[in-house]
Each structure stands twice: as structure tokens, then as C-alpha cells.
C-alpha positions as CSV (number, residue, x, y, z in Angstrom):
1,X,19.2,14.9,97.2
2,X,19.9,18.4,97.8
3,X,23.1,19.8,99.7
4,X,23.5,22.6,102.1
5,X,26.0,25.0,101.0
6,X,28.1,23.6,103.9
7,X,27.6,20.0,102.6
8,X,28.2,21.0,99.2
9,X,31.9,22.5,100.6
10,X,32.8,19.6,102.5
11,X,32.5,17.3,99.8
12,X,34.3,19.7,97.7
13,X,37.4,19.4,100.1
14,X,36.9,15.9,100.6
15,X,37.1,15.6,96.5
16,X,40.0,17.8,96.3
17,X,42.0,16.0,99.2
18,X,41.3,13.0,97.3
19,X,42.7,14.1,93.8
20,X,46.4,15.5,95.7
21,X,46.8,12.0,97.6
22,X,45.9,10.4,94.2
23,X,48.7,12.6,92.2
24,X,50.7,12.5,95.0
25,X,50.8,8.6,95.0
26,X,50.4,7.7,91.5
27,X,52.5,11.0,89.7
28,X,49.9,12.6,87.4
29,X,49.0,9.2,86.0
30,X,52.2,7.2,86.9
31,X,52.3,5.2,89.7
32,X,55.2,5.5,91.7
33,X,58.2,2.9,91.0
34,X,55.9,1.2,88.3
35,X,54.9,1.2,84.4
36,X,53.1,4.4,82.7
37,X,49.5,4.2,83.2
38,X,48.9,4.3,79.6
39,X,46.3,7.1,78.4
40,X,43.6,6.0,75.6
41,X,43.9,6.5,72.3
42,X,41.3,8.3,70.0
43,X,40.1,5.8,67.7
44,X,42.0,5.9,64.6
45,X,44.7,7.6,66.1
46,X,48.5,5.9,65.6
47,X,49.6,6.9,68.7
48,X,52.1,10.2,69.4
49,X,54.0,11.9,66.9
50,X,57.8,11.3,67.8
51,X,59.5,15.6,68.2
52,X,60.9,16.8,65.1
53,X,64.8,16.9,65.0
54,X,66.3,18.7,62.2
55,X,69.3,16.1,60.1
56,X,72.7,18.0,61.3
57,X,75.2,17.1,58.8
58,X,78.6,15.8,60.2
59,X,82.7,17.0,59.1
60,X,85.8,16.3,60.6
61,X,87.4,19.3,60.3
62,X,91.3,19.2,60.9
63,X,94.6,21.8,61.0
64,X,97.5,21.0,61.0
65,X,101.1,22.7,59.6
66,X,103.5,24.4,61.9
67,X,104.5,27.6,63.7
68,X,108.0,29.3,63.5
69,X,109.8,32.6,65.3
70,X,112.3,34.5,64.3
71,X,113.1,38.3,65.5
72,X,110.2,40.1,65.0
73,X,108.7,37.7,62.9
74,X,106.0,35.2,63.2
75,X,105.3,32.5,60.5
76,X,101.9,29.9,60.3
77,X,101.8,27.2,57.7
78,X,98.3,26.0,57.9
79,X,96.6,22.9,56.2
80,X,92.7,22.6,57.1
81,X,91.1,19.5,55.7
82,X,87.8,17.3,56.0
83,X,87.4,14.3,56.5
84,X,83.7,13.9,56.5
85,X,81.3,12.1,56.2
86,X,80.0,15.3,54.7
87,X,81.2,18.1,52.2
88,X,81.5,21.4,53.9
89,X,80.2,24.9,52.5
90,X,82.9,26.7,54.7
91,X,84.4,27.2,58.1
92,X,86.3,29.8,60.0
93,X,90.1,29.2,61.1
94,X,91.2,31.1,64.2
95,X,94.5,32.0,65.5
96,X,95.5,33.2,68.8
97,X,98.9,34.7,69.6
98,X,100.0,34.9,73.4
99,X,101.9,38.4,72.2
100,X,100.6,41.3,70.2
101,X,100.9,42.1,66.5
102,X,102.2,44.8,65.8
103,X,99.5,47.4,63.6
104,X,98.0,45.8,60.5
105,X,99.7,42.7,59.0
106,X,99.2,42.0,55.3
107,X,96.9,39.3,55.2
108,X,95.6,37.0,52.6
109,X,92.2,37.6,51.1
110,X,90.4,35.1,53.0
111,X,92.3,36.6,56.7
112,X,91.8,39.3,58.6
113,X,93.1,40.6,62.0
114,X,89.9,40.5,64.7
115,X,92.3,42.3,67.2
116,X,96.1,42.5,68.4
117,X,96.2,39.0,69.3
118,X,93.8,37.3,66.8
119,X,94.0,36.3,63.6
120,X,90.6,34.7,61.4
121,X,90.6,33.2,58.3
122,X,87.8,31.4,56.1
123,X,88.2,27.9,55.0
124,X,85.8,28.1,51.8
125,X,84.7,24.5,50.9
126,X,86.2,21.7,52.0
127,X,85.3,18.1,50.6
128,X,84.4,15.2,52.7
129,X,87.5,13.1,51.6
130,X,90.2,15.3,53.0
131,X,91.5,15.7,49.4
132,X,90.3,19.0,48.7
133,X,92.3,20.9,51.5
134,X,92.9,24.5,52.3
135,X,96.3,25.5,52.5
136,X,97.0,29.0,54.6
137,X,100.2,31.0,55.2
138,X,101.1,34.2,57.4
139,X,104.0,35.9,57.7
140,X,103.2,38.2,60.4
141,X,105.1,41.1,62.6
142,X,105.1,41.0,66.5
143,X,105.0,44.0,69.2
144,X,108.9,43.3,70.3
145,X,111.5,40.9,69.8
146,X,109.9,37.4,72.6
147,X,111.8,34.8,73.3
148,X,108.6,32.4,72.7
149,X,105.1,32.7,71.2
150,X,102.1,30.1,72.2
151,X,99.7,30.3,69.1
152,X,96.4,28.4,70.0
153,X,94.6,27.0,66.7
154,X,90.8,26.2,66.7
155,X,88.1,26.2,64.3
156,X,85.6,29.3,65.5
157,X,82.9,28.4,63.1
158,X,81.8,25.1,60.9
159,X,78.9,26.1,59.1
160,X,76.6,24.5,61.6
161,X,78.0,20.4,60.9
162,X,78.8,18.4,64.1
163,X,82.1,17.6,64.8
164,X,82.6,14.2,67.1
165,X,86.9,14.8,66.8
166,X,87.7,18.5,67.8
167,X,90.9,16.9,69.3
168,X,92.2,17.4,65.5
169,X,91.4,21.1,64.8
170,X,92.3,22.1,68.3
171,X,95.8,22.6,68.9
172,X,98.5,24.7,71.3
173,X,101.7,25.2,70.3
174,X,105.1,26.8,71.7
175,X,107.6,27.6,69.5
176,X,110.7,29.5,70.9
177,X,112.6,32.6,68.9
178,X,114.8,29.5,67.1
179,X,113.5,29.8,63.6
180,X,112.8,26.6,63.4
181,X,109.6,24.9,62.8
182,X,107.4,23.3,65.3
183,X,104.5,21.2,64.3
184,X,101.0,20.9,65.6
């Protein structure tokens, strides 16, 4: 049988009305509110290949120590500890200040001063059992005499591990120009 170019068109549009209504209805080959049509397999073929997800290892970082004010001067007592399931390589500690330092502070080796108000320092390894910990301390010099610093405590960087309890190595704390020591 041979078509007109007319014929030929219409059945064209006819086809093509056919095929939306069908994808409409059925969802590129779902139907609506049932079951996947299922799609045929190539013979010897063990069906689809689940997506690759890369093993994360997990740590439970924690810090914990405490904050005290005197004057001028500012001091951090910091303990930061694993406790797993797995060993970490290294982390980054940071510490926020809600007033200024004043210039460059000495530091410990592993801490440096990212800006007037922040304070990072590297973990090293810690081992999954918590026993391992590492143990920082600052004495550090403010802009002024305040009557209260907030320091904020978080970890900045963890090597890449997930971390289900960032409750424990995320901490605020106010300590007023007391002296005394006030624990996160």
C-alpha cells in the first residue's frame, strides 16, 4: 500500500499522539499508582549493577577541658579524643574567641592563629578507643581587659570520617573575667 505524503503525516501524528498519551499514562514504562513494568533482561545478564559507594570510615571525635579569664589573659585546656569505631590519621581543632587577640600569641607547634579571633590547631592521630588523646593548652593575650569571653569549640576538619555525635566536639562556653575555670 502506498501512502500520500499527507497520509504518511497523519499517521505520523496519529503515532506520535499515541506514544505522549502512552508516557503520559503509564510514566516512561511505569504505570501510574502501580508496580514497575519490568524491562528484559539480556540473556546471561544478572540484572543491574547496584552504584558504587566508596566505605567512609567512622570517629567520634570529642573536646572537652575548660576555659578561664583573667585580666588580659585568656587560658584553653583542651582534651580531644576518639572514640571510634575507627583510628583517625588527624583532625583539625578550632577555636573561636568573641574578642580579639591581641598581635601574635605564642602558640604550640601544632597551633596557629587563622585571624584575630581564631585559633586552629591539628589533632595528629587519635586512636579509636579514646585512650590515645590529644592534650592542648593556650595561654593567650586579648585586645583589652572584657568582663567575659564566649570561646566556641568545633572540630573544622576530620580527615574525611563521619561523625554520627558532633554534639561532643561542639561546644559554647562563657566564662567571665573570674579566673576561674569553666568547663565545656
Amino acid at each position: 500500500m502506498v501512502l500520500t505524503r499527507r497520509a504518511r503525516l497523519v499517521v505520523f501524528a496519529a503515532a506520535a499522539a499515541a506514544a505522549t498519551v502512552s508516557t503520559v499514562l503509564w510514566g516512561a514504562g511505569k504505570a501510574v499508582g502501580a508496580a514497575p513494568v519490568p524491562r528484559p533482561v539480556a540473556e546471561g545478564a544478572i540484572g543491574p549493577v547496584p552504584a558504587y559507594r566508596p566505605v567512609v570510615p567512622e570517629a567520634d571525635i570529642s573536646h572537652h577541658g575548660h576555659v578561664s579569664l583573667w585580666g588580659e589573659g585568656l587560658g584553653v585546656w583542651l582534651l580531644s579524643e576518639n572514640h571510634g569505631p575507627s583510628d583517625l590519621m588527624r583532625s583539625t581543632v578550632r577555636l573561636r574567641f568573641s574578642v580579639a587577640l591581641t598581635g601574635r600569641q605564642e602558640m604550640p607547634d601544632d597551633c596557629l592563629q587563622a585571624n584575630a579571633r581564631t585559633v586552629l590547631c591539628r589533632t595528629g592521630p587519635l586512636r579509636a578507643d579514646g585512650s590515645a588523646g590529644r592534650q592542648i593548652a593556650l595561654e593567650l593575650q586579648l585586645a583589652g581587659r572584657p568582663d567575659e569571653v564566649v570561646v566556641q569549640v568545633d572540630t573544622a576538619w576530620n580527615g574525611g570520617v563521619t561523625d554520627r555525635n558532633p554534639q561532643n566536639n561542639q561546644h559554647e562556653v562563657l566564662a567571665p573575667a573570674t579566673g576561674d575555670e569553666y568547663v565545656f
